[in-house]
Backbone as JSON Lines, residues from 0, in Angstrom:
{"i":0,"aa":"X","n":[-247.91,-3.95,-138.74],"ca":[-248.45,-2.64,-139.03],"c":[-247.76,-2.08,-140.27]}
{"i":1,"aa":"X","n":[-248.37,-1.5,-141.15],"ca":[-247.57,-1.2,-142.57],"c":[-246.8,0.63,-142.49]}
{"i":2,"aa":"X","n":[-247.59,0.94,-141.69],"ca":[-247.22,2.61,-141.56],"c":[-247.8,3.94,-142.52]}
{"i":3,"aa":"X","n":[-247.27,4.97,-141.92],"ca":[-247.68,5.91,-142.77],"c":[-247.89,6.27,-144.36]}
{"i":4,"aa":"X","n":[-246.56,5.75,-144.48],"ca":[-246.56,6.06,-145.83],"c":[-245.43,4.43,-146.32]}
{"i":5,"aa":"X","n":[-245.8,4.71,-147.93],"ca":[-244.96,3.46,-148.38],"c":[-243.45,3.4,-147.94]}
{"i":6,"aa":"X","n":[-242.38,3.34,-147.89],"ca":[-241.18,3.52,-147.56],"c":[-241.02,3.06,-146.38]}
{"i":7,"aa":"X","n":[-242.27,2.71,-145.39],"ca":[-242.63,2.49,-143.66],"c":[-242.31,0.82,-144.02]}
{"i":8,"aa":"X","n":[-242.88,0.29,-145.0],"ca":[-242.58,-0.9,-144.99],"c":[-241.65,-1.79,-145.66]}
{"i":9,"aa":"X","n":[-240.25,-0.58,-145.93],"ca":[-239.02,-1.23,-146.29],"c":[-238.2,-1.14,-144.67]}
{"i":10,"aa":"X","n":[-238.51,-0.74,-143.55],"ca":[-237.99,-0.58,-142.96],"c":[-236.96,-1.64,-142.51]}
{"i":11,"aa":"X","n":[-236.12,-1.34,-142.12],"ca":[-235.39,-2.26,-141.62],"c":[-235.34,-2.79,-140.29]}
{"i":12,"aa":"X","n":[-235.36,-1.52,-139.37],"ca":[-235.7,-1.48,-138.47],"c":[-236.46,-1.66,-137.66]}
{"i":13,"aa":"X","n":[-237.51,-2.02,-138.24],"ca":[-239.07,-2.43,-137.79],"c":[-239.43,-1.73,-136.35]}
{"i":14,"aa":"X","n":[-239.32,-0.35,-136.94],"ca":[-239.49,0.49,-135.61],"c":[-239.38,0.79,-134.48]}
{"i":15,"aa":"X","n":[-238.0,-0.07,-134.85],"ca":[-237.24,0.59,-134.15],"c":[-236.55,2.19,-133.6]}
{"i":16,"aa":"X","n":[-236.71,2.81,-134.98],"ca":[-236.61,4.34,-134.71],"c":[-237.18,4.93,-133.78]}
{"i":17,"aa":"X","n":[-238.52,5.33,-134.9],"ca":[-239.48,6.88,-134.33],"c":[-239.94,6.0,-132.81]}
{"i":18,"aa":"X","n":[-239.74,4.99,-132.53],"ca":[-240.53,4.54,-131.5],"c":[-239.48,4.28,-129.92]}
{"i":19,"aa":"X","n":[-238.25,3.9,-130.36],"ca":[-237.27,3.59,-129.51],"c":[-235.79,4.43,-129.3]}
{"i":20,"aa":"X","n":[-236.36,5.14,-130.78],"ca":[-234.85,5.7,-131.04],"c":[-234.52,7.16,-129.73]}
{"i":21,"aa":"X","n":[-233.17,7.0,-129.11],"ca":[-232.86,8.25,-127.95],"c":[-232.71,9.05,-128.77]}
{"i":22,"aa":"X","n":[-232.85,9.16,-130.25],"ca":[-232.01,10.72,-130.95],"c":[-233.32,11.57,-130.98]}
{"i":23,"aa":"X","n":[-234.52,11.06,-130.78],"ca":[-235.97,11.78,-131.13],"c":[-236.22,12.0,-130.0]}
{"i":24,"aa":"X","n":[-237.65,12.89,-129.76],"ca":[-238.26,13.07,-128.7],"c":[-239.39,12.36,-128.83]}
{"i":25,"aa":"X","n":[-240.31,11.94,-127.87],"ca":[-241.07,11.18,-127.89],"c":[-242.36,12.25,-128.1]}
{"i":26,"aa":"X","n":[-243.76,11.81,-128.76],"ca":[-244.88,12.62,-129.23],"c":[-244.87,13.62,-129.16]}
{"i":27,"aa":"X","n":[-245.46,14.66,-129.5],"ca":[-246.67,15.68,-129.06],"c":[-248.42,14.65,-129.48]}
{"i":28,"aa":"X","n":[-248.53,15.06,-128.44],"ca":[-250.02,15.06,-128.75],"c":[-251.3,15.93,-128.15]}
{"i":29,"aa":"X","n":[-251.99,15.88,-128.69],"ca":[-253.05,16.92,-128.83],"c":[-253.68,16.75,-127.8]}
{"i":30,"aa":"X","n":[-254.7,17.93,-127.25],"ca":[-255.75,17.12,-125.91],"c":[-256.62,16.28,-126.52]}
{"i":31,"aa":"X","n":[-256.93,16.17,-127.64],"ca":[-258.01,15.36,-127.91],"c":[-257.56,13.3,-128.01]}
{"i":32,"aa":"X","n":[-256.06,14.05,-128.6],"ca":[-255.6,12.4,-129.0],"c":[-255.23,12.3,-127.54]}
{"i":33,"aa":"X","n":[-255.21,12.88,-126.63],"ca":[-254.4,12.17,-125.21],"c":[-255.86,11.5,-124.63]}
{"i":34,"aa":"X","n":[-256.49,12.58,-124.85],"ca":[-257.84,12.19,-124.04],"c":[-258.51,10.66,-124.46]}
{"i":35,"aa":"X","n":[-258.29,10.44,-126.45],"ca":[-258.73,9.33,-126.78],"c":[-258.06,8.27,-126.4]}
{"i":36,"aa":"X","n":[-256.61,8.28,-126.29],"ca":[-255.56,7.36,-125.47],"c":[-256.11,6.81,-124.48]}
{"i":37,"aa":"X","n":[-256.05,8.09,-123.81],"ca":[-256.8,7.61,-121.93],"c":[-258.18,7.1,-122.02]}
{"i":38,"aa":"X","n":[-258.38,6.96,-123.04],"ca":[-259.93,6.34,-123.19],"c":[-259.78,4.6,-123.89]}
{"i":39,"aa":"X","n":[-258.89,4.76,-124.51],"ca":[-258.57,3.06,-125.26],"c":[-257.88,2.89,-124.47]}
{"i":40,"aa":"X","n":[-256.8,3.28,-123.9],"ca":[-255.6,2.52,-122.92],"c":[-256.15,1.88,-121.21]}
{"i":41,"aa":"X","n":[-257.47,2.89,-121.29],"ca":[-257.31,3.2,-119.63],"c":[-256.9,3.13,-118.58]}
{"i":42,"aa":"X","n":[-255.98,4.28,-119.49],"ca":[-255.05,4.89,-118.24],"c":[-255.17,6.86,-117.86]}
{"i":43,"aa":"X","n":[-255.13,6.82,-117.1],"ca":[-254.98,8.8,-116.79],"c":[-254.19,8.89,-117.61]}
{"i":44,"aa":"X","n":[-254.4,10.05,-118.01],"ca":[-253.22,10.7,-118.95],"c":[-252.17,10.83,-118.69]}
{"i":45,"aa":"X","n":[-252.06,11.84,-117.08],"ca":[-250.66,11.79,-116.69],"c":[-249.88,10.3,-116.12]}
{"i":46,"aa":"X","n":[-250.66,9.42,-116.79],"ca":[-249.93,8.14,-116.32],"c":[-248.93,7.75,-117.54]}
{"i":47,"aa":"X","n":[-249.15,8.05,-119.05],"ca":[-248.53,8.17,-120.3],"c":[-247.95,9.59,-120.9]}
{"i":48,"aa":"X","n":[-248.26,10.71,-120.01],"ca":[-248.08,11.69,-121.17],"c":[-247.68,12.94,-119.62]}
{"i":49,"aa":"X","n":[-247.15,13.98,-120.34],"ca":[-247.04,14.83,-119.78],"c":[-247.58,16.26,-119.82]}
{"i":50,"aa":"X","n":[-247.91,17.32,-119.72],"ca":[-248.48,18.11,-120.1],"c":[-247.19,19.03,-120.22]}
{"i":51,"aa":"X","n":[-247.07,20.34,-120.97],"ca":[-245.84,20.78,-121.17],"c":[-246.4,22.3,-121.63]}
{"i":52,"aa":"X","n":[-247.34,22.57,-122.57],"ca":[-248.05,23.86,-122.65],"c":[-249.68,23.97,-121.84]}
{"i":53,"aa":"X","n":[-249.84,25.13,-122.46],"ca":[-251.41,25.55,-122.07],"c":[-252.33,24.16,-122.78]}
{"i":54,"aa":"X","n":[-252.05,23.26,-124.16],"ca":[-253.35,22.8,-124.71],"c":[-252.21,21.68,-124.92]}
{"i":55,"aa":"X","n":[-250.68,21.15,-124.76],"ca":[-250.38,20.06,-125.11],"c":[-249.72,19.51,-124.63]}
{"i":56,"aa":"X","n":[-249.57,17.64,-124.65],"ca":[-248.62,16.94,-123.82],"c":[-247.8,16.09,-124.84]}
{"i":57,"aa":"X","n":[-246.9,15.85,-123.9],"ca":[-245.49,15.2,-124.47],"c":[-245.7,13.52,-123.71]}
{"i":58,"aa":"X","n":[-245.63,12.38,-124.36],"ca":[-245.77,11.3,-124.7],"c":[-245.26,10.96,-123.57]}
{"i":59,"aa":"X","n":[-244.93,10.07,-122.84],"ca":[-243.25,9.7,-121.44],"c":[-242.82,7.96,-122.22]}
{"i":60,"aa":"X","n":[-241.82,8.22,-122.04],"ca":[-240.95,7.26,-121.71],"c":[-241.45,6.19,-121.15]}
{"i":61,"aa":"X","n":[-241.1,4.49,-121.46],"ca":[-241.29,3.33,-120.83],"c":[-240.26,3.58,-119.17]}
{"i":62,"aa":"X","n":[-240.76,3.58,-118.64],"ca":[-240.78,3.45,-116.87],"c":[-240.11,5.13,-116.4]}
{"i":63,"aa":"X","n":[-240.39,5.93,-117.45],"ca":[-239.62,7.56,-117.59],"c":[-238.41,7.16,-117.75]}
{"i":64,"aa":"X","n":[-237.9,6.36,-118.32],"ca":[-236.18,6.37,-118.08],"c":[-236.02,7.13,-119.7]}
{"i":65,"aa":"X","n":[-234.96,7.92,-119.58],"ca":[-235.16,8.8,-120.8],"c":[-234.33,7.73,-121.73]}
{"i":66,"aa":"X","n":[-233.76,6.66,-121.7],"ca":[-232.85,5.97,-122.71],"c":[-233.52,4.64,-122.8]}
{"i":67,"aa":"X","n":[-235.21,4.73,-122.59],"ca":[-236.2,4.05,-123.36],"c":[-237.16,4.59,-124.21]}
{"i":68,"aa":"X","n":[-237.46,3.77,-125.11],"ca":[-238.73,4.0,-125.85],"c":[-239.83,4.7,-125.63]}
{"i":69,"aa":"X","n":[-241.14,4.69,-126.67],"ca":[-242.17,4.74,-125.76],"c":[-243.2,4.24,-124.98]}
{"i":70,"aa":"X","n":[-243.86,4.34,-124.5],"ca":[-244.39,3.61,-123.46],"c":[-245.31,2.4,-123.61]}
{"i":71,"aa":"X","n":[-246.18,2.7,-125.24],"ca":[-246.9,2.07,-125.6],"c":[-246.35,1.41,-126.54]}
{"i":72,"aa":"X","n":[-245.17,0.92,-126.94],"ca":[-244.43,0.06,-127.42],"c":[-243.96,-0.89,-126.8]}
{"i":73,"aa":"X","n":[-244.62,-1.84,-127.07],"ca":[-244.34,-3.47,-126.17],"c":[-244.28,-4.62,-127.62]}
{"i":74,"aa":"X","n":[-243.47,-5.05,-127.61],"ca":[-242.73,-6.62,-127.69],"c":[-242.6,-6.27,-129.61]}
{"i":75,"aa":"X","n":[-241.73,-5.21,-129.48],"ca":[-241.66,-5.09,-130.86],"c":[-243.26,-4.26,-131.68]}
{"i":76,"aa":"X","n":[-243.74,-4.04,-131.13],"ca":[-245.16,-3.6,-131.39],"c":[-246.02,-1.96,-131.18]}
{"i":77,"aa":"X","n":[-246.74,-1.49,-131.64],"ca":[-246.96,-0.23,-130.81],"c":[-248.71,-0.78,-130.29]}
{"i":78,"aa":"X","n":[-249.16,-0.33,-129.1],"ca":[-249.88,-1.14,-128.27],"c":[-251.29,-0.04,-128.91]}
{"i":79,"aa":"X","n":[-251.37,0.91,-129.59],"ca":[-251.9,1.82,-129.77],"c":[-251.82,2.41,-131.24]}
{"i":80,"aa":"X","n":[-251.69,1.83,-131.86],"ca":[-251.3,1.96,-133.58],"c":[-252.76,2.23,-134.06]}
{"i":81,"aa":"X","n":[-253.5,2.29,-134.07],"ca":[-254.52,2.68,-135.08],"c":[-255.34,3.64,-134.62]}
{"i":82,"aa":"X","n":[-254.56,4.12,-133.13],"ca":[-255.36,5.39,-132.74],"c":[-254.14,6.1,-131.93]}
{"i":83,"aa":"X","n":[-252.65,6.14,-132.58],"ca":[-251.35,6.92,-132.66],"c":[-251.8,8.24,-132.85]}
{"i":84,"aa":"X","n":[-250.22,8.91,-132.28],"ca":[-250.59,10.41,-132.29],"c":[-250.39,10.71,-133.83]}
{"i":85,"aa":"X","n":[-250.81,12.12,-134.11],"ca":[-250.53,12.74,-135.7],"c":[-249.01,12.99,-135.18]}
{"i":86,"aa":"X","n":[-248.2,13.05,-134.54],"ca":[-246.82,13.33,-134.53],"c":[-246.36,11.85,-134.95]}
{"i":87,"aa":"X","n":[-246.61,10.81,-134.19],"ca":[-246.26,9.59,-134.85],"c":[-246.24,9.32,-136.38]}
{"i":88,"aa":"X","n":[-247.87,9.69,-137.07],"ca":[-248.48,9.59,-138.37],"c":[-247.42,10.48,-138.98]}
{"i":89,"aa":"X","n":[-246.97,11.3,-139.01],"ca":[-246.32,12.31,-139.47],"c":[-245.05,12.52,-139.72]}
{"i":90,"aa":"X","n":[-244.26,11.45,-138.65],"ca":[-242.79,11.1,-138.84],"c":[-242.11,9.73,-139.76]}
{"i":91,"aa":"X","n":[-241.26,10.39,-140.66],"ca":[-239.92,11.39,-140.21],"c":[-239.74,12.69,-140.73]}
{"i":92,"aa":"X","n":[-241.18,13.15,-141.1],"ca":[-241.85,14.22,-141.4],"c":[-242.18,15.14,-140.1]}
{"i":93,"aa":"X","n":[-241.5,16.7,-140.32],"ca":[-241.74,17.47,-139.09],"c":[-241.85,18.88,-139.5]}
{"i":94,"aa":"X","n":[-243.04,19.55,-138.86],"ca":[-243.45,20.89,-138.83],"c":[-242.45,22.08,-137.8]}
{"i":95,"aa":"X","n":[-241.7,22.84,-138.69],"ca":[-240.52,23.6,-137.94],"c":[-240.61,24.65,-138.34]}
{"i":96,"aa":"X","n":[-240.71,26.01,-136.9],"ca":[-240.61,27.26,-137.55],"c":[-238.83,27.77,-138.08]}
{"i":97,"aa":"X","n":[-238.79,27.92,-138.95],"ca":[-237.65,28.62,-139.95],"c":[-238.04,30.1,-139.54]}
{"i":98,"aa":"X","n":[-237.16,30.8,-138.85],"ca":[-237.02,32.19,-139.35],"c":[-238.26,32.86,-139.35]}
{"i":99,"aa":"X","n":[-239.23,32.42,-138.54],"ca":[-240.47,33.34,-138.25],"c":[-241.92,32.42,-139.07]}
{"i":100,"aa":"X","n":[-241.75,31.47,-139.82],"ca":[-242.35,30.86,-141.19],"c":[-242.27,29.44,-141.01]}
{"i":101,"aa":"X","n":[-243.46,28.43,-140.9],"ca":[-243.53,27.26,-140.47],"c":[-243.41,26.41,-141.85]}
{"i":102,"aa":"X","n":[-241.98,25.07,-141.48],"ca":[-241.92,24.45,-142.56],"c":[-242.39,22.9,-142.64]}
{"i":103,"aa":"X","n":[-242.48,22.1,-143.23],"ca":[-242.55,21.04,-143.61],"c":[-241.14,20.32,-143.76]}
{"i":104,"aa":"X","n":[-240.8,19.88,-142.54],"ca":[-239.02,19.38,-142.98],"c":[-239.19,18.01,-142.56]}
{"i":105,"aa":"X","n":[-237.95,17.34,-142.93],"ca":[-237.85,15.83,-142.66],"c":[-236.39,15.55,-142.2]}
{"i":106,"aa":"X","n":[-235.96,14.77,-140.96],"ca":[-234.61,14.71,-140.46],"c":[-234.15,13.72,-141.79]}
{"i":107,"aa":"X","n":[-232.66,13.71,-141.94],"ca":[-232.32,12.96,-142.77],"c":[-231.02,12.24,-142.24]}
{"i":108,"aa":"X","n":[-231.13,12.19,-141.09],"ca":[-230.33,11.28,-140.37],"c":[-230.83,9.6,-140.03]}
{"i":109,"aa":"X","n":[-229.47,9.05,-140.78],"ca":[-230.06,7.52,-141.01],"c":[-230.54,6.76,-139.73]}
{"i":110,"aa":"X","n":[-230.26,7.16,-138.18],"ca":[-230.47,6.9,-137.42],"c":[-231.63,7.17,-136.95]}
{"i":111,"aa":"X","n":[-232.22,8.18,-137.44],"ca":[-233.65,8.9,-136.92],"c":[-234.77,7.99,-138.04]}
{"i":112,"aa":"X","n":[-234.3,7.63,-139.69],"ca":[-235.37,6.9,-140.01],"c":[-234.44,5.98,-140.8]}
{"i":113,"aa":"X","n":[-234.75,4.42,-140.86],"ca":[-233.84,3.86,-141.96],"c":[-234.81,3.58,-143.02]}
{"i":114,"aa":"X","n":[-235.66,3.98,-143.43],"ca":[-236.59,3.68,-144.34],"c":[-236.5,5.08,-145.63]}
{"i":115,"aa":"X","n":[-236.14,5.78,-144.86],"ca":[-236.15,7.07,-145.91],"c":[-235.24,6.96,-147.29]}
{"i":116,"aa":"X","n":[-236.53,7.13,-148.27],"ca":[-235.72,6.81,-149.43],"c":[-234.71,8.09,-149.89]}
{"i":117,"aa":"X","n":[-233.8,7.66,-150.46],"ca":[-232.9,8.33,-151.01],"c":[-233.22,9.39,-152.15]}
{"i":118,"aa":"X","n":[-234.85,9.1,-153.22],"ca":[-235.03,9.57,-153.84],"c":[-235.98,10.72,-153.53]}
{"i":119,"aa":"X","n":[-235.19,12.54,-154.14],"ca":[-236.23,13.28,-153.04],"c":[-238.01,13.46,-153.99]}
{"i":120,"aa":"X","n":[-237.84,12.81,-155.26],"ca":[-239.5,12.97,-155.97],"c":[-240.65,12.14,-154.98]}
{"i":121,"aa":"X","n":[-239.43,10.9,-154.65],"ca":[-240.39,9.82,-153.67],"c":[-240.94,10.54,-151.92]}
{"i":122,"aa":"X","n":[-239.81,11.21,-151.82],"ca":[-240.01,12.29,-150.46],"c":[-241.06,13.13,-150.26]}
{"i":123,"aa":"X","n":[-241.13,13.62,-151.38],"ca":[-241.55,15.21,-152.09],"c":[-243.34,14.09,-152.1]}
{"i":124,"aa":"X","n":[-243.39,13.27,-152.72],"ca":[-244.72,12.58,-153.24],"c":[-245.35,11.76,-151.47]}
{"i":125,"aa":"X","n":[-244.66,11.66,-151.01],"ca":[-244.85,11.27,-149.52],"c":[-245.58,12.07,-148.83]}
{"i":126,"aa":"X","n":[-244.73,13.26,-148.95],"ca":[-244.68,14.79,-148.27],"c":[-246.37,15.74,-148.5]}
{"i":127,"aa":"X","n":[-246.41,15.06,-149.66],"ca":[-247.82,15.87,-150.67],"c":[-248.86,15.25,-149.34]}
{"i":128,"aa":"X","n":[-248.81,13.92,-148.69],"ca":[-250.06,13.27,-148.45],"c":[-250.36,14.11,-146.84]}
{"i":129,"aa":"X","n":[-249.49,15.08,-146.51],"ca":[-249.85,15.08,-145.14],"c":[-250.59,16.38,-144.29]}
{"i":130,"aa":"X","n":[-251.06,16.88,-145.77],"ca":[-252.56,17.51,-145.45],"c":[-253.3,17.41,-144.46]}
{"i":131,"aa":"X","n":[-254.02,16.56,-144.54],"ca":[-255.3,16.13,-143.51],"c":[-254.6,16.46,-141.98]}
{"i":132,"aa":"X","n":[-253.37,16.01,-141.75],"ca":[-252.64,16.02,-140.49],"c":[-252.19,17.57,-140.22]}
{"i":133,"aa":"X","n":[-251.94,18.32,-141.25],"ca":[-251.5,20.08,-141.16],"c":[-252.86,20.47,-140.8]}
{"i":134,"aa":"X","n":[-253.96,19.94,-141.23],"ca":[-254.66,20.78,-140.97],"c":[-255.38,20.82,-139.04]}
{"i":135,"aa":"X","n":[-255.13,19.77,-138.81],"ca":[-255.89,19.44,-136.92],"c":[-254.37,19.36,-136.25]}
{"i":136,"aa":"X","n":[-253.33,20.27,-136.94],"ca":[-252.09,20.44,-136.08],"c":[-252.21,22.22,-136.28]}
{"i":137,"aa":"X","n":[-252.47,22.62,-137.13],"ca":[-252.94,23.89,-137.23],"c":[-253.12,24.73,-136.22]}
{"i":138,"aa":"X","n":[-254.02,24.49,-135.56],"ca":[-254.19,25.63,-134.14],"c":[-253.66,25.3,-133.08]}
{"i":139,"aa":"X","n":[-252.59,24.59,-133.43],"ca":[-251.7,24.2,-132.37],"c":[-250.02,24.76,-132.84]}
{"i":140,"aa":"X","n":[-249.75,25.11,-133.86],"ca":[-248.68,24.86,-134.48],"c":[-247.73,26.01,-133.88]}
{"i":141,"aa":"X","n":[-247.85,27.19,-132.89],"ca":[-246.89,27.73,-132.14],"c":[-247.02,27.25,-131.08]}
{"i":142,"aa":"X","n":[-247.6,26.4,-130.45],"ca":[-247.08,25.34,-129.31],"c":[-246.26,24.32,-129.47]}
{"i":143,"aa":"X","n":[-246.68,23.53,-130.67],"ca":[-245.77,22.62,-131.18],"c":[-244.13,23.2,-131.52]}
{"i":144,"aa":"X","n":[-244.08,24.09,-131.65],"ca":[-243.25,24.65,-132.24],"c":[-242.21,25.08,-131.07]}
{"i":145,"aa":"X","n":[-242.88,25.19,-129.69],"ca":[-242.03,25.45,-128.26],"c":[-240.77,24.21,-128.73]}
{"i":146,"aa":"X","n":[-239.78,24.55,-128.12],"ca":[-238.39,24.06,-128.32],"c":[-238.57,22.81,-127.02]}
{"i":147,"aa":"X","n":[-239.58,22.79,-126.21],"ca":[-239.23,22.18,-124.76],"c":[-239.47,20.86,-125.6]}
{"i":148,"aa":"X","n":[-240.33,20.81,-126.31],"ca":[-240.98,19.52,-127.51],"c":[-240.25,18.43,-128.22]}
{"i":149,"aa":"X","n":[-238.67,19.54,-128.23],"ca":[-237.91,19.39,-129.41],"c":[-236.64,19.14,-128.6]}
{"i":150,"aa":"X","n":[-236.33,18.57,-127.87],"ca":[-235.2,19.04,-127.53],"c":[-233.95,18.07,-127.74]}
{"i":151,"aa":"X","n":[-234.4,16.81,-128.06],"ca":[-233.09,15.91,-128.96],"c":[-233.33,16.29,-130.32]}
{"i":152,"aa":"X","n":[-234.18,16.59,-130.94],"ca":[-234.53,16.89,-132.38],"c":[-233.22,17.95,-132.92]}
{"i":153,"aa":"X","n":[-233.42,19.52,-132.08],"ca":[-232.66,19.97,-132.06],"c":[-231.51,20.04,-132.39]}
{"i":154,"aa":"X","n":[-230.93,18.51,-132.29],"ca":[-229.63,18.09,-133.05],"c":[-229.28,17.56,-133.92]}
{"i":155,"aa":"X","n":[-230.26,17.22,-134.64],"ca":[-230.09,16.29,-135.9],"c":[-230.53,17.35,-137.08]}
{"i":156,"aa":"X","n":[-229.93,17.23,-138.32],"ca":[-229.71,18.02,-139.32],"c":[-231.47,17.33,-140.25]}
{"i":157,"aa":"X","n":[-231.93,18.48,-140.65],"ca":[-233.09,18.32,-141.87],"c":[-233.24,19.12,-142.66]}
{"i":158,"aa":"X","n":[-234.4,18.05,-143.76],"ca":[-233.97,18.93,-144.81],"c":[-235.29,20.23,-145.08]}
{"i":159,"aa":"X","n":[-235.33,20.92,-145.49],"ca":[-236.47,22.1,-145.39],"c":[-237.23,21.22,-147.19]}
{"i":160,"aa":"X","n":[-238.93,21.37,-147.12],"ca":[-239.54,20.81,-147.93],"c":[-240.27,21.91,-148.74]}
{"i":161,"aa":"X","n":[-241.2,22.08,-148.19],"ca":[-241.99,23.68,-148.3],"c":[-242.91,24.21,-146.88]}
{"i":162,"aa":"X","n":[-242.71,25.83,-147.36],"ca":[-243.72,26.26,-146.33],"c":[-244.95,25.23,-146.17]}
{"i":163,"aa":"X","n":[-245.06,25.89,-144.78],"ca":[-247.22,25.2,-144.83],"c":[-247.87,25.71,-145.58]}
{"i":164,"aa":"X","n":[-247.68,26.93,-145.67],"ca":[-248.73,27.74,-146.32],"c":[-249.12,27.1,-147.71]}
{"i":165,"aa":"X","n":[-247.99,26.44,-148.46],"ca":[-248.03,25.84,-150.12],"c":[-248.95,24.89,-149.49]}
{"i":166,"aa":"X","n":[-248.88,23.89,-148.4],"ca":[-249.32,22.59,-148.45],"c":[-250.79,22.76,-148.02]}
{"i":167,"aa":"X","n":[-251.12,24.03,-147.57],"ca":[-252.5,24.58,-146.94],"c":[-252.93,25.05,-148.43]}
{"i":168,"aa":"X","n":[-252.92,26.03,-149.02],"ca":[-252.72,26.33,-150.06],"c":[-252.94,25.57,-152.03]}
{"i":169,"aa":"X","n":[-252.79,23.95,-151.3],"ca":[-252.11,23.3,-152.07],"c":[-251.32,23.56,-153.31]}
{"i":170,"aa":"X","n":[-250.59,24.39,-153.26],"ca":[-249.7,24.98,-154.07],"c":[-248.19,24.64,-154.08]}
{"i":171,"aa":"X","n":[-248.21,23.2,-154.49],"ca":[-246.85,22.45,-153.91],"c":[-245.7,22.83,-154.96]}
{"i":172,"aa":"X","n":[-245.75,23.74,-156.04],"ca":[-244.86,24.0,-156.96],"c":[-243.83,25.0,-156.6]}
C-alpha cells in the first residue's frame, strides 16, 4: 500500500505506527465510514468500533487489548485500506482545537510517525492536500475534538500548521 501522502513510502516502519503504535489512539470514524466498514468487513459495527458521541465511533483494538493494534491490521497489512477511515487518511496529520480555534497540527514525535520528513516546506506541501478530508470532517469537528478520542494523543508534543479556516478558505499564506 503506498499511503497518503509521499513520505508514507519512505517509511521504515511499514506501519507499524499509526496502525500498531500504543502512543496513538486508534480511529475516529464517521457513521458513514463505520457503516461502509460493516458493509465490506461484515461485521456489526460494534464488533470493530465503538460508539463514544451522539454521531461517532472509536475504532477497538485487536482482541480490545489496549497494547494492540488495530483490528483490521493483519499480517503486516491493513485488511481495509482502500476504504480506511479519513482519520487514518489524515495521519500524522491532526485536527486540534487550540484555544477555542480548530488547527491543522501534526505530532512530531519519531515514535508516532517515522516517515515524517524533517523538511517543514515538504510538511507544509503535504499539509496543503488535505482539503477534501476537512471538508466531510467538518460537521463533525466538535465531536472529534471531545478529548475521550484523544486520550494517548494528549501526550505527545505537535506542531501547530494553520487554522482550518486558511485551509477552508484556501488561504494557506
Amino acid at each position: 500500500k503506498r499511503g497518503t501522502y509521499p513520505f508514507c513510502n519512505t517509511c521504515v516502519g511499514k506501519f507499524d505506527c499509526c496502525c500498531n503504535c500504543n502512543e496513538i489512539d486508534m480511529p475516529i470514524l464517521l457513521p458513514n465510514e463505520a457503516e461502509n466498514i460493516s458493509r465490506i468487513s461484515r461485521l456489526g459495527v460494534d464488533e470493530f468500533a465503538k460508539k463514544l458521541t451522539n454521531n461517532l465511533y472509536q475504532m477497538k483494538r485487536d482482541n480490545n487489548d489496549p497494547n494492540k493494534g488495530c483490528i483490521f491490521f493483519k499480517n503486516n497489512s491493513c485488511t481495509i485500506y482502500e476504504n480506511r477511515p479519513i482519520d487514518c487518511r489524515l495521519f500524522p496529520f491532526d485536527f486540534k482545537e487550540i484555544k477555542g480555534e480548530y488547527w491543522l497540527i501534526y505530532y512530531d514525535n519519531i515514535k508516532v510517525c517515522k516517515a515524517l520528513p524533517k523538511d517543514k516546506k515538504e510538511i507544509d506541501s503535504c499539509a496543503h492536500n488535505i482539503r477534501p478530508l476537512l471538508d466531510m470532517v467538518l460537521p463533525y469537528m466538535s465531536e472529534c475534538s471531545d478529548p475521550i478520542f484523544c486520550q494517548r494523543l494528549q501526550k505527545q508534543s505537535y506542531i501547530k500548521l494553520f487554522p482550518i479556516d486558511k485551509i477552508r478558505d484556501d488561504n494557506f499564506n
